[in-house]
N, C-alpha and C positions, 0 to 999 in steps of 0.2 A: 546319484539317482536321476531318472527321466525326468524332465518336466512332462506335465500332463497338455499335451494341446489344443483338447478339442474340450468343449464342456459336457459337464455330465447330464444325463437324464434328467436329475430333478433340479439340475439349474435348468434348463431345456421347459422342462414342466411351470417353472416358474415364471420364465421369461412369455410363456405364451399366454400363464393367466393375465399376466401386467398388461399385455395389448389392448383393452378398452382402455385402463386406466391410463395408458402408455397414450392413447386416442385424446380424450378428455384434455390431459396435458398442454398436447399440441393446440389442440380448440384454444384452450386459455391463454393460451399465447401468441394470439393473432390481434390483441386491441389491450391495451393496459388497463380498458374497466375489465376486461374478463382474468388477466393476469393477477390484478388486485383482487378481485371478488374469489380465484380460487385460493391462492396464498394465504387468504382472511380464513377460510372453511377447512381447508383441508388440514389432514392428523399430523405431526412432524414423526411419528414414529415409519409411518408410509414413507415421507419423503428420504427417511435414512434408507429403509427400505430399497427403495424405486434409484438412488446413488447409488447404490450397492450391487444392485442386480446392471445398472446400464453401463458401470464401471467396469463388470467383469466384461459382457457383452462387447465393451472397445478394446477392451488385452485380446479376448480373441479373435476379434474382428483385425487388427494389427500384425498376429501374428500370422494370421490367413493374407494378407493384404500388403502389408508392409517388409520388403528384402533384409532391410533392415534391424527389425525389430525381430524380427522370428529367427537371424543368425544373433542377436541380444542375449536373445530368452537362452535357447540352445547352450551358448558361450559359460553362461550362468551357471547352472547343471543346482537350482533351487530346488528345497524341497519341494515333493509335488504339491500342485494346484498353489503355489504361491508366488503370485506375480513380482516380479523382482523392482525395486528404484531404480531410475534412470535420473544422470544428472548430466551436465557439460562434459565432466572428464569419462565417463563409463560409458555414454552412450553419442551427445551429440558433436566432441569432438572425434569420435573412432570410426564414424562410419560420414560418408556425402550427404550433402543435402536431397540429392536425389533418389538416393536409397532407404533414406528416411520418410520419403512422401511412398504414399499410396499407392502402387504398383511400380513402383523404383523408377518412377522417370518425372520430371519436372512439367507440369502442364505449360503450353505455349501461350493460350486465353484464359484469362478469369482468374490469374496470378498475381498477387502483389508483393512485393517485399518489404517489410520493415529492417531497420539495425536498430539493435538494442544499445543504450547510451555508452557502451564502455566504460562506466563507474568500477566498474570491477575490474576492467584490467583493458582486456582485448573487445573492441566492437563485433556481434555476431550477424547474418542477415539469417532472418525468421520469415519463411513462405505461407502466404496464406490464401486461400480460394473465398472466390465472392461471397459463395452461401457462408461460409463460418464468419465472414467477415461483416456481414447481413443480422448473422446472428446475435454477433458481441455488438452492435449497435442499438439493437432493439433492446436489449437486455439493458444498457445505458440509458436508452430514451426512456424507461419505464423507470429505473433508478429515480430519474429525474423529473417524471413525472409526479410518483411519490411523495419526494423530497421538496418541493420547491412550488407542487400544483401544474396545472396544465397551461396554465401562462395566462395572457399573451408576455412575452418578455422579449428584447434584443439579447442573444448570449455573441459575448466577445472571448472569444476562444486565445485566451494566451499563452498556449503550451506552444512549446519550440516547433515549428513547422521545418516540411523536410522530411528524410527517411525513415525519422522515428517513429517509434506506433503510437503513442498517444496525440499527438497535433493535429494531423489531417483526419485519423479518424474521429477524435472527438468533434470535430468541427461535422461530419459527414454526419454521427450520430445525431446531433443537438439540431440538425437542420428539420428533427422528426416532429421538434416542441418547441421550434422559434425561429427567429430571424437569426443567421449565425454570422458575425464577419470576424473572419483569422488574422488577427491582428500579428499573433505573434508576442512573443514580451518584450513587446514595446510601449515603454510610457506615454509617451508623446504622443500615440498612433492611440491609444486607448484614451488617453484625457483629450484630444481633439474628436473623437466619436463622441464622447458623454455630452460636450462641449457642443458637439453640430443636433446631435438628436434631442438634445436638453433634461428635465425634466418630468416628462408628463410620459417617461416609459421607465419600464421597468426593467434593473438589468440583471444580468446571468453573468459573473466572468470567471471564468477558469483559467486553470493555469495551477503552477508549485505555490507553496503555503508561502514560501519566502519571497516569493516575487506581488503576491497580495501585498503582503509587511511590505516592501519597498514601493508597491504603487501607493501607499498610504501616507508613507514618507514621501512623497515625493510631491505628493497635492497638498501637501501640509505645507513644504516646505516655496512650493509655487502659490499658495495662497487658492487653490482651485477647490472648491467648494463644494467636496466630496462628498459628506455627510448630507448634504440636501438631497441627495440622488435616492432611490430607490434601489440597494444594490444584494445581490446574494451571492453566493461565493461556493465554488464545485474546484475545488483540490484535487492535487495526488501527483505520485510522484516521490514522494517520503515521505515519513511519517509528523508528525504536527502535535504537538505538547499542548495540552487546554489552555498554558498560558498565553502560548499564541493563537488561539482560537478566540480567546478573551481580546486579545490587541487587535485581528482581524475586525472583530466584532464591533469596536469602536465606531467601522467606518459602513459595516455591511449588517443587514437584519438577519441572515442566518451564513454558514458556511457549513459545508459536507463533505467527507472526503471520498476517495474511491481505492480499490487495493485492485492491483494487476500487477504482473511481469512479461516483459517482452518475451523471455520464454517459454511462457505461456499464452497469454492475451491479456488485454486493458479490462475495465469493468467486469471483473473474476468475483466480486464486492463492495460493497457500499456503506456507506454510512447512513443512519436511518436515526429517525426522532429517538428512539426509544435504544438503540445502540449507545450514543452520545452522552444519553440520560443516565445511564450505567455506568459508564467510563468515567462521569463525570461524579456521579456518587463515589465509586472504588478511589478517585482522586483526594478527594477529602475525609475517605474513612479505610485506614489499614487494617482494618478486621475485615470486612466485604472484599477489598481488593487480595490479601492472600485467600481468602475463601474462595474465590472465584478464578485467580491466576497462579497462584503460589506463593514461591518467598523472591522470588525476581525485582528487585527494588524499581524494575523500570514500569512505567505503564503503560501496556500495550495500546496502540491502537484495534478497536473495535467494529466491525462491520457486521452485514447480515449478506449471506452466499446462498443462492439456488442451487441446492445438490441434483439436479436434475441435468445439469449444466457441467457443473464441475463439482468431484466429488472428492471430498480431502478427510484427509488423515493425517494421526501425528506420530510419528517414528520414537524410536528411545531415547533419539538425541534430544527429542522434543523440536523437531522441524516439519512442518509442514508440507504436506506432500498429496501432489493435486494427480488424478485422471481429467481429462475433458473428454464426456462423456457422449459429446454427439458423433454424428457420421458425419459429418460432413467437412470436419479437419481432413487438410489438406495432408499435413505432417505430422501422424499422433501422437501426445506426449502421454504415456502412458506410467503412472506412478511416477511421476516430475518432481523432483525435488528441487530449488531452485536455493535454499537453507538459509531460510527464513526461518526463522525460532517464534513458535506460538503453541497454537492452541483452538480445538472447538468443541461446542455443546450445543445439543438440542433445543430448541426454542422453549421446550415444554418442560427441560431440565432447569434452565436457566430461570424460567420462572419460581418455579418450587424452591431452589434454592434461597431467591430471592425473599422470596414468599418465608424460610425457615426463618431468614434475618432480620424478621419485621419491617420487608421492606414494602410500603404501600406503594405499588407502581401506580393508581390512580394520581399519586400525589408526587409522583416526578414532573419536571418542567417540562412544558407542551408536550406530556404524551397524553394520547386521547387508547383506554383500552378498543374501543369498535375500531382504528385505523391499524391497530397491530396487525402484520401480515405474519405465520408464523415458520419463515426462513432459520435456520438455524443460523447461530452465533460462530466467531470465526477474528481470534484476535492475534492481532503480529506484533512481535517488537522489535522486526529487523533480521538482517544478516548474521550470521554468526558467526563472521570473520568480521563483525565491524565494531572493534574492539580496540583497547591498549589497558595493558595490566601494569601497574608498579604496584611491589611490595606483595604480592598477592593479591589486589582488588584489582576489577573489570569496572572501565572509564567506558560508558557509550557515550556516543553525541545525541542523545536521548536525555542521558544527564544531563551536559550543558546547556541545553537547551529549555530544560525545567526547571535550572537556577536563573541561566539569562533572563525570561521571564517572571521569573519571581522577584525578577529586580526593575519595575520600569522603567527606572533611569535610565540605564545602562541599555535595555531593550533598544528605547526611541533612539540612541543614537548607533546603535549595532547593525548593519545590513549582512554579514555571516560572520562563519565561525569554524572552525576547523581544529585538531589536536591530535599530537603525536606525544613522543617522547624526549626529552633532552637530554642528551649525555653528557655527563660531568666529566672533569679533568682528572677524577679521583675516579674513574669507571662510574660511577655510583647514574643512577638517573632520576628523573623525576618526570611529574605528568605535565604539558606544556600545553595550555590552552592558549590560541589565536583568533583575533577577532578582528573582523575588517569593520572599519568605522567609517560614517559620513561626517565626523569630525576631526579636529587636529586630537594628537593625544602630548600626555604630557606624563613625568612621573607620579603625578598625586593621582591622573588617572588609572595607571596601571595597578598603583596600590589598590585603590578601589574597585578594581576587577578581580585582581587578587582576592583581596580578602571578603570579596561577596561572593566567590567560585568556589572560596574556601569552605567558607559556611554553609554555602548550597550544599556542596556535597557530603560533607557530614552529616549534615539533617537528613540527606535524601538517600546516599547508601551505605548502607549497613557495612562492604567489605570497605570500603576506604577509610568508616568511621572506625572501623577494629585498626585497622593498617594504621591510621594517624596515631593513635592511641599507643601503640608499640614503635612507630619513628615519625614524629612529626616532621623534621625537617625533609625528608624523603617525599614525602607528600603534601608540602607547599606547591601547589603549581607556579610553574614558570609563565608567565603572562608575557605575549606578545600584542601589540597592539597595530595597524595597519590602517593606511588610508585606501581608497576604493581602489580596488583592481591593483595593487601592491602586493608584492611579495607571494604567500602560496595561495593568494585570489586573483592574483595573475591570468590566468590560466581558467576561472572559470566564467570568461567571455565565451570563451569558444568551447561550452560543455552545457549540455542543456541540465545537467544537476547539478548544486553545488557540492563540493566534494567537503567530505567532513572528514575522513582519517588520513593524513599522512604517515604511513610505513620506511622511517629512516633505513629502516635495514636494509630496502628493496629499492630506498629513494623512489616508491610507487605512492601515487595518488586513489586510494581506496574509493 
């Protein structure tokens, strides 16, 4: 069958009544009281809506515009009017960077590159044009606006600076709501700022969830007097367990996360009072949390997404799958799938659900109902290659990381963690959890890693608890224990993530 390439009449029809409201939009997004004030008012059924029509709009804008993408579609030979998935293998390793962008040639001004981290395997470089890059900033500064108020604040921007797209441009963004200095993750460079500005400011510091944990350890352990400070805390980068949102918290008055892919772009979503507030109920209550995610024993991280922006969908695999829906991408990703495993719902859905469960949102922790802006809902729990199975059960580093913190002992002296598979002399394997420690270790300690790993994950998933159940000794984890930058945390000095799956098979670092 043909693909269909032009759009039909009554999308045509459609698209031309959306032009005021298409207008208004724009208006709203020129100053975050007008961006807030519309978000607060307008219907969430519109805003599915107004995604849906600006998403078709960039497939065929694409396929008019882009070499590319319109030999994609073609190659494809889908049923008609259904725009196809694009991911690394199908779309952006087969064809140039160049014939990927906007009239098949690389612009020589107003181009920037980022490289995405190589966690996954191979580093890519990702083209992007000023305006879209103007855009995902402002889009951030209002996150942050939101979330944190309009300041005044110093933000210390600690994500890895360099090619990558989260460091320079967050720092570029956060220059919209405050004083920004790129420090970098570096301790030293960030506890000598707190240290020289003192007290009597208020700070912002960004950066990975794990490198907070470690500046926290690390003032604890210098005796620097962290906790006097006024500090709030902007994530992202992976995902973050409440238990350590809980440990962050010890040292900072709030912390929020952000969801993006270099694939994509940074600030795609955010974490919002009333996001948090939910995630954090469904944490302590297993009838809410399958109500609202399924039987998935992990708990997703939760954001709130401008579908006006970026407009997502969930496929059969149950993965995530974005258009960015403005003109002004340089390189269109048009149905990106990037195979992230989640999930979304309507702002107005997610209430009423709420609402079936008795659940009083007046009476969640600092949510005010007047500040609700109503974004739809948008939760991830990750890769779906970032895995290891024995016996039949799936080990995320999602688990370990919400028994690690269910243990604080064991937390405060833990700076990562990583798990593969051990292969035994009898073929047989079992699941090997690693942990890099800011202490000596010893055997009574490894016991106690063991058998708190143990019990973590029986309590927490259902396939390992069935699998123990039928072979226990199959599913004792093998505990390795590691001092800093040792062994397979070697390696993540010079990786702006930490790496959490090792794949024996591949000898690859996931």
């Amino acid at each position: 069958m043909k693909t269909r390439m032009k759009p039909s009449m009554f999308e045509l029809v459609q698209f031309v009544l959306d032009i005021p409201r298409t207008v208004i939009v724009r208006i709203a997004c020129l100053s975050f009281d007008l961006f807030y004030t519309y978000f607060r008012i307008v219907s969430p059924r519109f805003l599915e809506h107004a995604g849906r029509i600006k998403a078709r709009a960039a497939y065929y804008r694409a396929i008019a515009l882009v070499p590319a993408y319109k030999r994609f579609v073609v190659s494809q030979t889908p049923v008609p009017d259904e725009m196809p998935e694009t991911d690394k293998d199908n779309y952006i390793r087969q064809y140039s960077t160049e014939e990927r962008c906007i009239g098949g040639r690389l612009p020589v001004h107003g181009t920037m590159i980022d490289e995405s981290s190589g966690s996954t395997g191979i580093p890519y470089n990702w083209v992007r044009s000023t305006k879209e890059r103007s855009e995902s900033h402002r889009s951030i500064s209002y996150f942050a606006s939101y979330c944190y108020g309009k300041g005044p604040w110093i933000t210390i921007n600690a994500f890895s600076m360099g090619a990558w797209a989260t460091g320079i441009n967050m720092g570029i963004a956060l220059q919209r709501n405050s004083i920004v200095k790129n420090t970098g993750p570096d301790v030293d460079k960030i506890l000598h700022t707190l240290g020289f500005f003192g007290k009597s400011y208020t700070y912002l510091i960004a950066g990975y969830p794990p490198f907070l944990k470690r500046l926290i350890d690390e003032a604890n352990a210098r005796q620097f007097p962290l906790k006097e400070y006024r500090l709030h805390g902007m994530v992202g980068g992976e995902g973050m367990s409440e238990g350590l949102r809980d440990y962050i918290s010890t040292a900072f008055q709030s912390v929020y996360s952000g969801y993006g892919a270099t694939d994509l772009e940074i600030g795609m979503a955010g974490e919002t009072p009333i996001a948090v507030a939910i995630r954090r109920l469904a944490a302590g209550n297993e009838k809410i949390r399958r109500r609202l995610f399924g039987t998935d024993t992990r708990l997703p991280m939760m954001f709130q997404y401008n579908p006006l922006m970026h407009h997502m969908e969930v496929n059969a695999n149950g993965e995530l799958i974005c258009t960015i829906n403005r003109k002004t991408i340089l390189s269109p990703r048009i149905r990106y799938n990037v195979h992230d495993q989640g999930g979304i719902m309507r702002f107005d859905t997610m209430m009423k659900l709420l609402n079936e469960m008795g659940v009083n949102i007046d009476s969640l922790n600092g949510i005010s109902m007047d500040r609700l802006i109503k974004l739809p809902f948008m939760w991830v729990y990750g890769r779906r290659d970032y895995t290891v199975s024995v016996m039949g059960a799936n080990i995320y580093p999602e688990d370990i990381e919400h028994c690690l913190y269910d243990d604080p002992a064991l937390a405060a002296i833990t700076r990562s963690f990583c798990l593969t598979l051990t292969e035994e002399k009898n073929g047989g394997v079992r699941p090997c959890f690693m942990f890099e420690l800011n202490t000596t270790s010893d055997d009574q300690l490894i016991a106690q890693f063991r058998d708190s790993m143990l019990q973590g994950m029986i309590a927490l998933n259902n396939d390992f608890r069935e699998a123990y159940r039928e072979n226990q000794e199959a599913l004792i984890p093998d505990i390795k224990l590691f001092g800093a930058g040792e062994g397979p945390f070697a390696k993540d000095s010079h990786t702006i993530k930490q790496v959490r799956i090792i794949n024996q098979s591949r000898q690859e670092r996931l």
